[in-house]
N, C-alpha and C positions, 0 to 999 in steps of 0.2 A: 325553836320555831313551833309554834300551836298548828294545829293537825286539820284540816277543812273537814266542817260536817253537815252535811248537807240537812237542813230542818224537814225536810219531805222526801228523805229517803223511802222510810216506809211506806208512804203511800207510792213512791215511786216502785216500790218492789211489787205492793198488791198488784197494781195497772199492769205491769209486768207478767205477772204469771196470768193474770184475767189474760194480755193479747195472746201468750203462748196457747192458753186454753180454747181464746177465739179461731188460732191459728191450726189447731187439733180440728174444732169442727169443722172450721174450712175443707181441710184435708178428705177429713170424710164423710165430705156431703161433695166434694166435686167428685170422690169415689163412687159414690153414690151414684152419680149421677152418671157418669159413665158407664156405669155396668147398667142404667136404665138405656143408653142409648146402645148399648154392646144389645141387651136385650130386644130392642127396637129394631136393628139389622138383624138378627137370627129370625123373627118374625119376616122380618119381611124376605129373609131367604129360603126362610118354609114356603111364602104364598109362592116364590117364583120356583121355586122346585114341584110344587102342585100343579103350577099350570104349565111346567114341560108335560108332568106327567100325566098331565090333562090332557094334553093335546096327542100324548103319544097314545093315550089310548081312544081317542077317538079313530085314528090315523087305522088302529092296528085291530082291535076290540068292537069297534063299532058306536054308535049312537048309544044305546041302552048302558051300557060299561061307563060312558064319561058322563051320561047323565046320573047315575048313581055319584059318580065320583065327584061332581061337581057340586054336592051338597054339603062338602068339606070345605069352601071354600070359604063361604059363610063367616065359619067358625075361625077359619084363619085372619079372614076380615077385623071381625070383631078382637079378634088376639091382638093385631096391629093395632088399633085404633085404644084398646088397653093400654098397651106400652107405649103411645104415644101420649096418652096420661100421664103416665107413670114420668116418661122425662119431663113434662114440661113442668110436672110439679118438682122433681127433683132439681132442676136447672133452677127451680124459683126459688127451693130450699138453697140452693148451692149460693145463689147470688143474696140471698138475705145473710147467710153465713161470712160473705165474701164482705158485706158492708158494714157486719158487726165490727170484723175482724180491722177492717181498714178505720174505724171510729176508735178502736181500742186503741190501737196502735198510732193514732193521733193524738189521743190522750196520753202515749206513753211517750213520746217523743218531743211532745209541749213542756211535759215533766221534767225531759231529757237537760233542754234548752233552757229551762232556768236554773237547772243544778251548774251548766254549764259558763251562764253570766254570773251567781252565787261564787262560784271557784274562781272567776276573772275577779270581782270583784273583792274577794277574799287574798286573793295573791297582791291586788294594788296595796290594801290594807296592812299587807303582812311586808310589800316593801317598803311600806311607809314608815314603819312601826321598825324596821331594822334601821332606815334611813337618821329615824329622829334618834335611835338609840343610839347608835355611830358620832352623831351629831354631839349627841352628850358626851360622850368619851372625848371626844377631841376637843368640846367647850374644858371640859373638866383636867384637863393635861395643860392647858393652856392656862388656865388658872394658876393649876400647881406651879407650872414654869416661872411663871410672874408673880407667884411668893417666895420662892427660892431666891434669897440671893443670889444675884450673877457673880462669879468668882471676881470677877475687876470691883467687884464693890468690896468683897471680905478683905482685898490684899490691901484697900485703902484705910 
């Protein structure tokens, strides 16, 4: 029996390691991206720890104490509003990653799908080719049988 070989294997392998590759960046750009949104909440639980401690020293300190203090807050502002850069471009990174990976892996898969009608229709051919060969032995024994003298003829 001959051996199935797929004629686009190779290419099948390259498309292969390209999605695994695509599949890497995905990885780590949705990492990415979550450590911009982990970064995103620590910001913003600096500003909300500023304005307890805003408030406690107005409460306790006086006027003058939380007006100093509330020039920090500014800074905290503009820190938020950073990291909320920072994910949106990350999340945009993350999903242009997300759509490489998902086009690769349609490439690799379309691949998949004809290697897999290629080996149907390889297996049809290959019973076929056992079929006709069968076919012959049993033409060819048939033959032989009907040149053989049948023994009722020799004893005549």
């Amino acid at each position: 029996m001959a051996r199935f070989k797929f004629k686009l294997d190779r290419l099948l392998r390259v498309r292969e390691v390209s999605e695994e590759l695509a599949r890497a960046e995905l990885g780590s750009a949705e990492l990415a991206a979550q450590r911009a949104r982990e970064g995103l909440d620590g910001a913003r639980a600096d500003l909300l720890r500023a304005e307890r401690e805003l408030i406690e020293l107005r409460t306790r300190d006086g006027a003058l104490a939380a007006l100093a203090a509330e020039k920090t807050l500014p800074a905290l502002l503009q820190r938020i509003a950073l990291r909320r850069q920072r994910v949106t471009s990350a999340e945009a990174a993350a999903t242009a990653a997300r759509n490489d990976w998902q086009a690769r892996r349609t490439d690799v898969r379309a691949l998949e799908k004809l290697e897999d009608r290629a080996r149907e229709v390889f297996a049809v051919q290959e019973r076929e080719r056992e079929d006709r060969a069968l076919q012959e032995t049993i033409e060819r024994r048939a033959a032989l049988a009907a040149r053989t003298p049948s023994s009722s003829e020799t004893q005549a």
